[in-house]
N, C-alpha and C positions, 0 to 999 in steps of 0.2 A: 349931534349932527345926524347920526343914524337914526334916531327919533324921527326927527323932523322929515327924513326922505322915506321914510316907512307911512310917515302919516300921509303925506304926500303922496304917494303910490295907493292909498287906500280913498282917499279921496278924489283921483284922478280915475281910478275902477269906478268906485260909486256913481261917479257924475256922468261916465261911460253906460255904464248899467239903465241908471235912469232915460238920459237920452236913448236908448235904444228902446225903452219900453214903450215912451212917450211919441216914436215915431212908426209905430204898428209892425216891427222889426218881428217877423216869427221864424223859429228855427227849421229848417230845409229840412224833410224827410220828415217831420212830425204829422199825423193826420190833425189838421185843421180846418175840419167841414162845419159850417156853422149848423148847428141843430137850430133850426128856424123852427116856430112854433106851426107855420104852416103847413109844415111836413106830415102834424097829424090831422093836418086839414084833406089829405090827398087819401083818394079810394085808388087803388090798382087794380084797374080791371082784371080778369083772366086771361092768361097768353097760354097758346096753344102749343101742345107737345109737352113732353118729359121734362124738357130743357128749359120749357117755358113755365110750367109749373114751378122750378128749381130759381128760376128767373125772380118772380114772384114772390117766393119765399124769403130771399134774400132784402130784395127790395124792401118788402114788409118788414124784416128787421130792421135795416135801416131807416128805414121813415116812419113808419108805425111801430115803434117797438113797445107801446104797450095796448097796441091794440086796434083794430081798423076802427076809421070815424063813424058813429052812426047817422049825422047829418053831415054828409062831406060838401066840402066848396070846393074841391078840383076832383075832374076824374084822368087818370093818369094809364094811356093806353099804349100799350106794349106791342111790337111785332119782332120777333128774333127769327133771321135767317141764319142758318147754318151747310156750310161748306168745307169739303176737304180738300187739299192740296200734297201731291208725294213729293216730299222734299229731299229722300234719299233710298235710291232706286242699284238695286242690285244688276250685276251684269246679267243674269238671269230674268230680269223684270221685275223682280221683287221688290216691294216699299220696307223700306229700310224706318223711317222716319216720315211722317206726315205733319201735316199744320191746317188746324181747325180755324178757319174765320169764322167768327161769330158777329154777327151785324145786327145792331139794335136803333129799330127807329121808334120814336117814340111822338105822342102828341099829350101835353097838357093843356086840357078844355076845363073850360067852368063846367061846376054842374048844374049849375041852375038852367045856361041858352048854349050847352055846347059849344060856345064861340073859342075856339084853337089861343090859347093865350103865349104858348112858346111848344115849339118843336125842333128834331133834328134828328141826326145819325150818329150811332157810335160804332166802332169797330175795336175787336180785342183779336189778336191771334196768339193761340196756342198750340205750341210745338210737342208734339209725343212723339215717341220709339213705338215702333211697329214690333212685337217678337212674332218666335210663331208658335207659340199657345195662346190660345184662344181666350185663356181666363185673362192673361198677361195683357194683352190688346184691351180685353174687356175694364180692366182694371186703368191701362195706361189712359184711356180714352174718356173715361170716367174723371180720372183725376185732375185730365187737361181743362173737361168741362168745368169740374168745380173752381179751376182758376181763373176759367173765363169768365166766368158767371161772377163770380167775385168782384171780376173786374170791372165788369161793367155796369154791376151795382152801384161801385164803388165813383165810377164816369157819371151815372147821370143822377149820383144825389148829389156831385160838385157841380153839376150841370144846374139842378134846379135850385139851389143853394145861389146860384151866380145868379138866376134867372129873380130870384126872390130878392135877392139881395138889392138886384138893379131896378128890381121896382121898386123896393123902399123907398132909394135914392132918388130917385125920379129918373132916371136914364133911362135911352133909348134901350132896347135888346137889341144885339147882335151877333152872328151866329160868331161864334168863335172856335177854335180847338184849345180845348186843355192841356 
């Protein structure tokens, strides 16, 4: 009897297991960006500033990571605006705590007739502690950026991953949030 409901429990898992695989079931929190082969089809142009360079860099690892195309078919143009906000202010006037918006609008064009094939905006904001040493700032502001920048790396390869995806498929694009 115990046999039997043991086997049963295993068999009742297994038939679980399979239907979940078979109905494109993926587990919540895992990064699941498709590496599309197109990806090393995309040149990144250059974006300007510090920030933008960092922008760049990133992007290129993700989408290029073995190396930018030498005949590319998209060109993949970047504009990042950056802005601060005191989000925690001393009776004295003092920012206690700031938050960096980081706004990335982006256009991918063919390269062959520049014709705009998907675009849009993304936004990341990152919160830092204000101290008052100057390395400390320099430091905390630093490390807000490299989360932003991550993150928004991270935004517009699921962005063109979706945009790629839907053209496989044959669908319409539309703009959506992630």
């Amino acid at each position: 009897m115990w046999l039997s409901n043991s086997l049963a429990r295993w068999a009742l898992l297994a038939l679980i297991a399979l239907m979940a695989s078979g109905c494109g079931f993926q587990p919540v929190g895992q990064r699941q960006v498709v590496q599309d082969q197109r990806f090393s089809q995309i040149f990144i142009l250059p974006i300007a500033n510090r920030e933008g360079q960092l922008l760049r860099n990133a992007l290129t690892r993700r989408l290029n990571p073995y190396g930018e195309p030498s005949d590319p078919r998209y060109h993949l143009i970047v504009n990042l605006s950056l802005t601060t906000r005191s989000l925690g202010v001393r009776a004295a006037g003092d920012t206690t705590r700031a938050q960096r918006v980081m706004t990335l609008s982006y256009k991918l064009a063919n390269a062959l007739d520049a014709v705009v094939l998907d675009s849009g905006n993304l936004t990341e904001n990152v919160s830092y502690n204000v101290a008052d040493y100057e390395y400390l700032d320099d430091f905390a502001l630093n490390s807000a950026h490299e989360r932003g920048i991550e993150a928004l790396s991270e935004q517009l390869e699921r962005r063109l991953a979706l945009f790629f995806q839907r053209q496989a498929d044959g669908r319409a694009i539309v703009d959506e949030q992630l």
